[in-house]
C-alpha positions, 0 to 999 in steps of 0.5 A: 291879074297875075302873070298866070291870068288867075285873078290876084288874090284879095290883099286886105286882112282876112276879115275885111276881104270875107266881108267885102266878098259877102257884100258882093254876092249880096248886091249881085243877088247871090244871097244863098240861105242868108234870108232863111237862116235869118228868118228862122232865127228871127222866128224862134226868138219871136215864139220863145219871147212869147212861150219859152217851152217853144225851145225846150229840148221836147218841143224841138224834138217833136219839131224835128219829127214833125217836119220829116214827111213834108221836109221829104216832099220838098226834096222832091218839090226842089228838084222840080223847081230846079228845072224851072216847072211845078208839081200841084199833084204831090199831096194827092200823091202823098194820100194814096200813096199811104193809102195804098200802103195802109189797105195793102198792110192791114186789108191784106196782110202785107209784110211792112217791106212790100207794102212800103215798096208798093207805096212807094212804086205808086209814086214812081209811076205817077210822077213818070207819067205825069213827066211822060205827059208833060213833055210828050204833048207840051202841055205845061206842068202846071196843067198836068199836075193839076190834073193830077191832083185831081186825078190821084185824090179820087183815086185816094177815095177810091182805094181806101172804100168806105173805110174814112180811117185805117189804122196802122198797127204794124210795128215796123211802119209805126216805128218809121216815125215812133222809133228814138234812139238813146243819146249814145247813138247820137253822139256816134252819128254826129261825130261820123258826122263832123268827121266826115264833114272836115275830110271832105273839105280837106279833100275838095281844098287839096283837089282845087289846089292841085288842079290850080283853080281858085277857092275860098280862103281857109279861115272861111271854110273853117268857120263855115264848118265850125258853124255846121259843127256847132248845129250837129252838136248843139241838136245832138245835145237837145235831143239826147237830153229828151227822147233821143234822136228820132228816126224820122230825123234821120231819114230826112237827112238821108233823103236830104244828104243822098240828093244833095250829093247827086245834084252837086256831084253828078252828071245827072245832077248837073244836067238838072242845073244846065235844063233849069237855067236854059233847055235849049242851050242843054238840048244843043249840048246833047243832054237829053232834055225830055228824059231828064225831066221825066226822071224828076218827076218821077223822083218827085213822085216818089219823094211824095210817095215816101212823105206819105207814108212817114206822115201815116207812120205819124198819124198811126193812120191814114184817112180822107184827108190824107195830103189834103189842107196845107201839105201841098202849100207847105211842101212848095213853100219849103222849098221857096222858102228855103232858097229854091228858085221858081224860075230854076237852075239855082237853089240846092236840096237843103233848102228843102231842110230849113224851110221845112223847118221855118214852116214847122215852126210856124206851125208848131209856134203857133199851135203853143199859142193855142192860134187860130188856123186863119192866123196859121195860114195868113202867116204861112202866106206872108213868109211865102210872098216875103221868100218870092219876093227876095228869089225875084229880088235876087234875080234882079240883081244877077241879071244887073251884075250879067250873073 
């Protein structure tokens, strides 16, 4: 220790003293999004040793499209799982949310703008109330939801009559998930990008600095934002060479990026976190601990709400089956998988991003294979167990170390 009780600073080469403190946050099961970058990697070789068209530059771009609905309710699905409880309810949301927007648009005539906004006010208000319920009568969130999902899908039935499909023609809802934008376009949004990137982490490092607390050693930082800096360009280049970059994209990582920020630099953000790692102690710390969970579910409804109608933008049309199958079991295993802990208070809102995108590629890889849907499933519950198990591993190991 210094003469200031700050811990001294590590006194090997840079290299070892960063792998030594990796190893460390390894064994006291801080593992982060190793596992899922490891696996996604992992996964792409194995379906490109298989089919090479797998890594195209138009099989990726149909990759990124196709995950924004169920990436954007994952978002909601994350915050949920930080708080420590779960919503079955939001692929029925997901359905009549769409099904609301899509009756209103082509039954009434509705503008694009307020049936979207009505859409999605559906899945404010269910999540609200679902959040009311469950914290008003202590009934677990398991249950509530539950009945949700029940609940909102006949309601689904009910909206949409005996039409078992409604077409969407209205150019500005088709364009959410149809709409390209030329290369030019895409090197400006990931040069913004980078830019903004290196300057906030120029920012935080002065900031700590000047408050005299710890960080990170600067080669660190910089290769973490040379790896993030190589992502944003590398996609960018793949997808100018095909149809540019896609809309939807880009609306998931506004979802995405906007919570991120308001989990990680909020008060909000932070009264989310100290609810999920233990309520009491939030309650006798004067968070307001009821409201705080009526408020996620209410994003998470709204979340699900947005997933719905980009997945109709999609499909060009909304159906019976809208939400059913797998988008429950995608939307949780996103976030699972991506990192998020089921027993709350750990995870982060891009784990929402990238275990998106391992479920998409599982699909997607699989889909090139011309497999089966029982293969589809079966491998989809295999990565989930594999995800839970490393949450339930890594718990271990905190609870080892008194993390």
């Amino acid at each position: 220790m210094s003469a200031a009780g700050a811990p001294s600073a590590p006194t090997g080469p840079p290299v070892v003293s960063n792998l030594q403190s990796l190893w460390r946050r390894v064994s006291q099961g801080d593992v982060g999004s190793l596992p899922v970058i490891a696996g996604l990697v992992l996964i792409w070789l194995v379906f490109y040793s298989l089919n090479p068209l797998f890594l195209s530059p138009r099989n990726l771009t149909n990759l990124v499209s196709q995950i924004a609905d169920i990436g954007i309710v994952s978002v909601g699905i994350v915050l949920v799982l930080l708080l420590g409880e779960i919503d079955l309810s939001v692929g029925s949301v997901y359905g009549l949310a769409s099904a609301v927007m899509a009756v209103l648009s082509v039954q009434y005539g509705w503008s694009a703008a307020p049936a979207i906004v009505a859409g999605l006010l559906v899945g404010t208000a269910i999540g609200t109330f679902q959040g009311f319920f469950f914290t008003r009568f202590r009934i677990p969130s398991f249950v509530v939801t539950l009945a949700g999902l029940l609940t909102w899908f006949g309601a689904q039935l009910h909206v949409m009559g005996e039409k078992g499909t409604i077409n969407l023609d209205d150019p500005t809802i088709v364009q959410l998930a149809g709409q390209f934008f030329p290369p030019s376009v895409g090197w400006t949004l990931a040069v913004i990008a980078v830019v903004v990137l290196a300057t906030d982490l120029f920012i935080r490092r002065r900031r700590r600095a000047a408050a005299g607390l710890p960080q990170a050693g600067l080669a660190g930082d910089l290769v973490k934002l040379g790896a993030v800096v190589a992502v944003i360009l590398g996609a960018t280049a793949i997808m100018a060479s095909d149809e540019g970059v896609p809309l939807s994209l880009l609306i998931l990582l506004g979802f995405v990026v906007g919570f991120d920020l308001i989990t990680t630099r909020t008060k909000f953000g932070r009264h989310i976190f100290a609810v999920g790692g233990n309520a009491e102690a939030a309650r006798r710390a004067g968070i307001s601990v009821n409201g705080i969970r009526i408020a996620v579910f209410a994003l998470c409804g709204t979340l699900a709400a947005a997933g719905g109608i980009m997945g109709a933008s999609r499909l060009l049309a909304v159906n019976y089956n809208s939400g059913t199958g797998d988008t429950l079991l995608n939307a949780i295993a996103g976030a699972v998988i991506g990192g998020t802990s089921l027993f709350g208070g750990r995870g982060t809102v891009w784990s929402a991003l990238t275990g998106a995108l391992v479920i998409g590629s599982i699909n997607n890889g699989l889909a090139l294979l011309s497999a089966a849907s029982d293969v589809k499933f079966m491998v989809t519950g295999g990565v989930l167990l594999a995800a839970v198990t490393i949450d339930a591993v890594a718990r271990q190991g905190r609870q080892r170390a008194g993390v």
